[in-house]
C-alpha positions in Angstrom: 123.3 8.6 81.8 120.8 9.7 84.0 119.6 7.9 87.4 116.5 9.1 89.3 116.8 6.8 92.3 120.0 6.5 94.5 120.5 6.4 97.8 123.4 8.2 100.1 124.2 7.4 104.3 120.8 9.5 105.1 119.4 6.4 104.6 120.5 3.3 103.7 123.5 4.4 101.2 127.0 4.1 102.5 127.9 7.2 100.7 128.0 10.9 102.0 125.3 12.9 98.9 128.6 14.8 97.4 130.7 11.3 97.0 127.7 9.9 95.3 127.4 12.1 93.0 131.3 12.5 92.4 131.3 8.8 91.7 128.1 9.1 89.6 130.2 12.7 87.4 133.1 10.5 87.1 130.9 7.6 85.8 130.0 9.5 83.0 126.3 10.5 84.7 124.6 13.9 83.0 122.1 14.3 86.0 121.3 12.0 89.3 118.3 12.5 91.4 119.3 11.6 95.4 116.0 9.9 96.9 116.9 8.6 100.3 114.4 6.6 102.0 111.7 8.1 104.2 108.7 8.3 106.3 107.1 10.7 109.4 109.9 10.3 110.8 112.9 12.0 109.0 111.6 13.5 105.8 112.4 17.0 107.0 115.7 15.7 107.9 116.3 14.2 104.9 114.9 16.9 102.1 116.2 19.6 104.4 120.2 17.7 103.7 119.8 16.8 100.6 118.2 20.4 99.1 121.2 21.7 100.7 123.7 20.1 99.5 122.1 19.7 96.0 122.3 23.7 96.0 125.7 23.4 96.8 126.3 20.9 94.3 124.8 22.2 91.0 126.8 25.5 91.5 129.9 24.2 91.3 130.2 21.0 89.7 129.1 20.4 86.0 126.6 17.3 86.4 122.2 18.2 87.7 121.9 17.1 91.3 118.1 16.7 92.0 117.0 16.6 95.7 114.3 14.0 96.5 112.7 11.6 98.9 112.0 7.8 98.5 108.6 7.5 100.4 108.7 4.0 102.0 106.4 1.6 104.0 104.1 4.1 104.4 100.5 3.8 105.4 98.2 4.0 102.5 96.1 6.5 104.1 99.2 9.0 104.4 100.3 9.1 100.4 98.7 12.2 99.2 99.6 14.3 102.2 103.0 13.2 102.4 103.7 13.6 98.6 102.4 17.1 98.9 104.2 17.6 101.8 107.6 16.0 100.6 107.1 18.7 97.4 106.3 21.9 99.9 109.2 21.5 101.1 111.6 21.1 98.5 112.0 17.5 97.1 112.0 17.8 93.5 111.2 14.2 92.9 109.2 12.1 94.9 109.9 8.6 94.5 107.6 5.6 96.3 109.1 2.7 97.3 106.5 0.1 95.4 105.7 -3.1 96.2 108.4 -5.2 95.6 108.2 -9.2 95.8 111.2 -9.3 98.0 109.9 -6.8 100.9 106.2 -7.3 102.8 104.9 -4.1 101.3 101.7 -3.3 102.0 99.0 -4.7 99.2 97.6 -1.0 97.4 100.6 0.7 98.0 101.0 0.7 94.2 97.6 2.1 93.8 97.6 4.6 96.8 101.0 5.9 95.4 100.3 6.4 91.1 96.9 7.8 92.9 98.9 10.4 95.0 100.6 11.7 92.0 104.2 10.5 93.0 106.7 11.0 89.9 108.4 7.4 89.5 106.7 4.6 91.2 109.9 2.4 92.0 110.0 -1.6 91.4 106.0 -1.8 91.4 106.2 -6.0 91.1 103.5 -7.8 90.2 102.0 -4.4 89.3 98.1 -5.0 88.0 96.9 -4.0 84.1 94.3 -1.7 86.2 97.3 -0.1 88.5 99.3 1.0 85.2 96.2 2.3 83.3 95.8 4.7 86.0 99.6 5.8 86.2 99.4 6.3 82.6 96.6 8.5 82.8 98.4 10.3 85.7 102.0 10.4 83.8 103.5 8.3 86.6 106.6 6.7 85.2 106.9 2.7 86.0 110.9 2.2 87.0 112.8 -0.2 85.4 115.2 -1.6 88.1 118.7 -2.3 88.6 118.2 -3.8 92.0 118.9 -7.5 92.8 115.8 -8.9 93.6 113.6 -6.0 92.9 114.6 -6.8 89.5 112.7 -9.9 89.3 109.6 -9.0 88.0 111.1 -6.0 85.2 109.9 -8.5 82.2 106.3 -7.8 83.9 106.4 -4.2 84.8 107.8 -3.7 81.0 104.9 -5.9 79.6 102.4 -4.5 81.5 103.2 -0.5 81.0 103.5 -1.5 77.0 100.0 -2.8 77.4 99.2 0.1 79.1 101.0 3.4 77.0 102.4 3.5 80.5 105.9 5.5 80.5 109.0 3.9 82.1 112.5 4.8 83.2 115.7 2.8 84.4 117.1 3.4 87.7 119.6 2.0 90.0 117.9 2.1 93.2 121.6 2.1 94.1 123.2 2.3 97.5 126.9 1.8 97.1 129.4 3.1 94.6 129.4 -0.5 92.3 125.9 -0.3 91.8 126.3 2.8 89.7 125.0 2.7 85.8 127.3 1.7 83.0 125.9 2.4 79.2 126.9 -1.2 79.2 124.6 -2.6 82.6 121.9 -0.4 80.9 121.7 -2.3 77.4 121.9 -5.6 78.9 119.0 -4.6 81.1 116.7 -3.4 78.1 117.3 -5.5 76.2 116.7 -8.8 78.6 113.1 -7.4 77.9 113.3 -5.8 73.8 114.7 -6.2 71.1 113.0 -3.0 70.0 115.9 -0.3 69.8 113.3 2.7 69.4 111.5 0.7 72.7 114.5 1.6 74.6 115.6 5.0 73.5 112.2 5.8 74.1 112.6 4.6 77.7 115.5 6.3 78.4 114.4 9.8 76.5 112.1 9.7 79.4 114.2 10.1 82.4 115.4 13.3 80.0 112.5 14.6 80.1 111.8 14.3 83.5 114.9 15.9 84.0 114.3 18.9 82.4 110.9 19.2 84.4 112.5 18.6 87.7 115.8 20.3 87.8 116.8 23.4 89.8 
């Protein structure tokens, strides 16, 4: 299993980054990527911890540990510099925190983020036909949530990307230790939206691939 959007105590997580991803090793995960939310504000702090530990991590234990940032509530105006910033200095995957029915996220933060070139655009919503054309072009990925209310529009997101040839990958946007994947949780979730076996392995071959382009 594979998970590209987690979330430890340097955010909003109630997990130290090495228990997260001992949790996630013993779960049976092959690689997690640690995205804690940020903004001006702590991004140093939090790529800074999290390349750190992630060093520390990889060496020793026998699962990828990817360092990353979860940009969130962000001005629009700020995406491009702050995704090229967030990659200067060290995040591996850069996340952005889309606009979600349950949260007031700024209307174009969908846009202003596939536009900025951000890996995974997390539970984009209502995302618009137009909106996935253009990550498709740009080999944004479309996530495929886990989250409680997030979830809400995944039928949507997956319709619209099909529409689109827009790539997709499931994460658990998770903050605490039960909301890590099962095999199990991640069948039931694919196929509330296919029937299409080659649909999903296709879905999750993608968060493979991304691994092998993003790991240390």
């Amino acid at each position: 299993m594979i998970d590209l959007h987690t979330h430890s105590f340097l955010s909003d997580g109630v997990l130290v980054p090495s228990e997260l991803v001992r949790r996630a090793q013993v779960a049976g995960y092959k690689a997690i990527a640690i995205t804690d939310h940020a903004d001006a504000s702590n991004i140093d702090m939090v790529i800074e911890s999290l390349c750190k530990v992630s060093q520390v991590l990889n060496k020793y234990w026998d699962i990828t540990v990817i360092p990353g940032v979860e940009l969130t509530h962000i001005p629009l105006e700020t995406f491009k510099d702050m995704v090229s910033y967030a990659r200067e200095k060290g995040a591996r995957v850069v996340v952005a925190h889309g606009e979600s029915p349950v949260e007031p996220v700024l209307p174009g933060t969908n846009r202003a983020a596939i536009e900025a070139g951000v890996d995974i655009l997390a539970h984009p919503g209502n995302i618009s036909p137009e909106d996935a054309k253009l990550a498709a072009e740009k080999g944004v990925y479309l996530e495929i949530t886990c989250r409680k209310g997030h979830s809400a529009t995944n039928k949507h997101v997956f319709d619209t990307a099909m529409e689109a040839g827009c790539g997709m990958v499931v994460n658990t946007d998770g903050h605490a230790p039960e909301d890590l994947m099962t095999p199990e949780k991640v069948n039931s979730l694919l196929s509330d939206l296919t029937s299409d076996k080659e649909v999903c392995k296709a879905i999750l071959a993608n968060s493979e691939k991304l691994v092998d382009k993003l790991k240390v």
